[in-house]
C-alpha positions in Angstrom: 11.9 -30.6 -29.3 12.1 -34.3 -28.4 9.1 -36.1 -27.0 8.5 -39.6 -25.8 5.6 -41.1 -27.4 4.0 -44.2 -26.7 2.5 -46.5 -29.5 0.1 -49.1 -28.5 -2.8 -51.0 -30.5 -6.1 -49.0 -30.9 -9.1 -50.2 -29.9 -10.1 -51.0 -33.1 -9.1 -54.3 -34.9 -5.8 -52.7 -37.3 -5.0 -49.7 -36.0 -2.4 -48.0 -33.5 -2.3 -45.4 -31.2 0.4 -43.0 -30.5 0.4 -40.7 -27.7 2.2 -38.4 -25.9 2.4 -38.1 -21.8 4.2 -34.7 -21.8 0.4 -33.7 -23.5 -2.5 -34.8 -21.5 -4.7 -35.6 -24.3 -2.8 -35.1 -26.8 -3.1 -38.7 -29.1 -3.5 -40.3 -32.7 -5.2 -43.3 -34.4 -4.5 -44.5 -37.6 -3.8 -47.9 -40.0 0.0 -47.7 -39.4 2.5 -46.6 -37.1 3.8 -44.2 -39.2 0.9 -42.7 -39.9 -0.5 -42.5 -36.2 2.8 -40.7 -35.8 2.8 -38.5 -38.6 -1.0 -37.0 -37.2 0.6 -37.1 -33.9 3.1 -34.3 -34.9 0.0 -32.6 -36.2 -1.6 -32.4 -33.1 1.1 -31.9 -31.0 2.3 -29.1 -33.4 -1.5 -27.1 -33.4 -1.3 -27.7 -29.6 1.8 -25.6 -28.8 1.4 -23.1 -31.5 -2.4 -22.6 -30.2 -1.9 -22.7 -26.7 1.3 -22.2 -25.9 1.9 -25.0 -23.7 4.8 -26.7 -23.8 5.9 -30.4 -22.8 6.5 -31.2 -18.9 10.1 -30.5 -17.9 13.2 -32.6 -18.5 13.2 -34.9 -15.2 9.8 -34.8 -14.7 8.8 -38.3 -13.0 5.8 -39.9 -14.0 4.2 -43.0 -12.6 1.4 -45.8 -13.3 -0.5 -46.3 -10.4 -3.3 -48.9 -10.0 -6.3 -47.5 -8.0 
């Protein structure tokens, strides 16, 4: 399964964030990229197994609004 994932810094001074849209929720903080990413799998992983959800359909449209 391929997912996009976004990685951004955390709010804490040295680390990153990665998350993933198609999984409201669904996100990761750590000291490196990699590792952000590597928890991220993790979660994403125990998420689908546990719930059975699975990750918003190819061409699914997503938008940033400002409110």
């Amino acid at each position: 399964m391929k997912l996009n994932v976004i990685i951004r810094p955390g709010r804490q001074d040295g680390t990153v964030q990665a998350y993933c849209p198609d999984f409201v929720g669904c996100s990761a903080t750590a000291s490196s990229e990699e590792e952000a990413i590597r928890l991220l799998r993790e979660r994403i992983a125990r998420i689908a197994t546990e719930s059975g959800k699975q990750p918003a359909p190819p061409g699914t449209v997503r938008r940033t609004i400002e409110v």
